[in-house]
N, C-alpha and C positions, 0 to 999 in steps of 0.2 A: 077636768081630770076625774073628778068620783063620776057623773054621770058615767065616764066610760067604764073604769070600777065596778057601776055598779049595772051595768052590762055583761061585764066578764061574769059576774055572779049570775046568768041564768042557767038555773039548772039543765030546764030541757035543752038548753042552746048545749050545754057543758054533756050531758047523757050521749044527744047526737055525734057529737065529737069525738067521744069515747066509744059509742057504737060503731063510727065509722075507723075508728083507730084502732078496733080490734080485726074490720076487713085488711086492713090495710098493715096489720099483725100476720095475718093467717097468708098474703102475698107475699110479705118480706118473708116469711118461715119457708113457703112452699118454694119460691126463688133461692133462697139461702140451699135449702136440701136437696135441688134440685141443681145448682152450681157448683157446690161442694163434693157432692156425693155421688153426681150425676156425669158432670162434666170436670170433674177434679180439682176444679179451681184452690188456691187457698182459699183458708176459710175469712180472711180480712178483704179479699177481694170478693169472694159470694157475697157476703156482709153487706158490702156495698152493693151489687148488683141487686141484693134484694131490698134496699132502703129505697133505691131510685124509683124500684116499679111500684114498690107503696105509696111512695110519694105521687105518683102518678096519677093511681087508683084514688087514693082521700082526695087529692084534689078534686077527682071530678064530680065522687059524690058527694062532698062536702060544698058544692059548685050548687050543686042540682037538689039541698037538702038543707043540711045544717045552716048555711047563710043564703039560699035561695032568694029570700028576699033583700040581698046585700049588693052592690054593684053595679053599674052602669050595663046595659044592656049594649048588645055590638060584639064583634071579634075583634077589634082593638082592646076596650077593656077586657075580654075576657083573657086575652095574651099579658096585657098589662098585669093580672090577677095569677095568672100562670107563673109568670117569673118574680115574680112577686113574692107568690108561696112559696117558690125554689130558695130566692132571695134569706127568706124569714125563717126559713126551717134551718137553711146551714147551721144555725147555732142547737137546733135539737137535735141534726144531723153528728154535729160534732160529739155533743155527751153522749151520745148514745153507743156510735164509735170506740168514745175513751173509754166509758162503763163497758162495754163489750170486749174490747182491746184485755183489758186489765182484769175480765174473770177470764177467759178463757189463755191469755198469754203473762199476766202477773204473780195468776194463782192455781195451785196446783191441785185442780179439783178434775177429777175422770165419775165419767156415766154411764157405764157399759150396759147395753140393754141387746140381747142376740148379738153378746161379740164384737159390736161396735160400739167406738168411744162417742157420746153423743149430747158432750155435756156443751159443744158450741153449741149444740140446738135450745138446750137449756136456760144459755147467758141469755140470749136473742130475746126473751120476752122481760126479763129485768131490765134488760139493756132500756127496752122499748118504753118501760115505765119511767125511766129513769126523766126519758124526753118529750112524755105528755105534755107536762104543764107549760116547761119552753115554747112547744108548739101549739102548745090552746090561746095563751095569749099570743102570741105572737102572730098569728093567724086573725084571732079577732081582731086586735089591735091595726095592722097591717096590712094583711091582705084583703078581708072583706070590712076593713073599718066599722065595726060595732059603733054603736054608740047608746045611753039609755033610752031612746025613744024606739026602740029595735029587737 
């Protein structure tokens, strides 16, 4: 258990993560604004629709980068690795949701910027902070099995 520990603890493993979790910020926002504002949707269902395509996007560059060297080579594993990550994120899926849920529909906070109330856009990256760390380990851990020699 520390070797994996002390796996979690790499920094540039942890940077890339966060590099790729800021692409995959700028996806969920652009799908979010883009459902919402676009296509009308409520804003708990854009929400969603923009977490799925982020999720989509980390995975593959997180695939092709951050754990590169992590995984069994093949389309089986990579599938295995796929539902995997789907599997392991439900839980950052979910705070992020609640965090999300809870500024924009608990709290009575407005953001008007040209007219438009625009502070769901504004929960959307708290929210996101909220479910880094769930999703860094859980991913290391998980999906591409870290471990200290790694």
């Amino acid at each position: 258990m520390i070797d994996r520990l002390d796996a979690l603890r790499s920094k540039a493993r942890f940077g890339q993560f966060v590099s790729v979790g800021l692409v995959g910020a700028a996806v969920d926002n652009t799908t979010l604004v883009a459902l919402r504002l676009g296509a009308g949707l409520p804003e708990l269902l854009a929400k969603a629709g923009g977490v799925e395509a982020a999720i989509l996007v980390m995975f593959l560059v997180n695939e092709r980068w951050t754990f590169a060297g992590h995984g069994e080579a093949g389309r089986r594993p990579f599938l295995r690795r796929l539902l995997t990550s789907h599997g392991v994120r439900a839980g950052g899926v979910a705070v992020q949701l609640v965090v999300y849920w809870t500024l924009t529909s608990r709290l009575d906070v407005t953001l008007v910027v040209g007219g438009t109330d625009l502070w769901f856009l504004a929960a959307s990256p708290l929210a996101i902070a909220v479910a880094v760390l769930v999703n860094y380990v859980a991913e290391s851990l998980f999906t591409w099995r870290v471990d200290a020699g790694s």
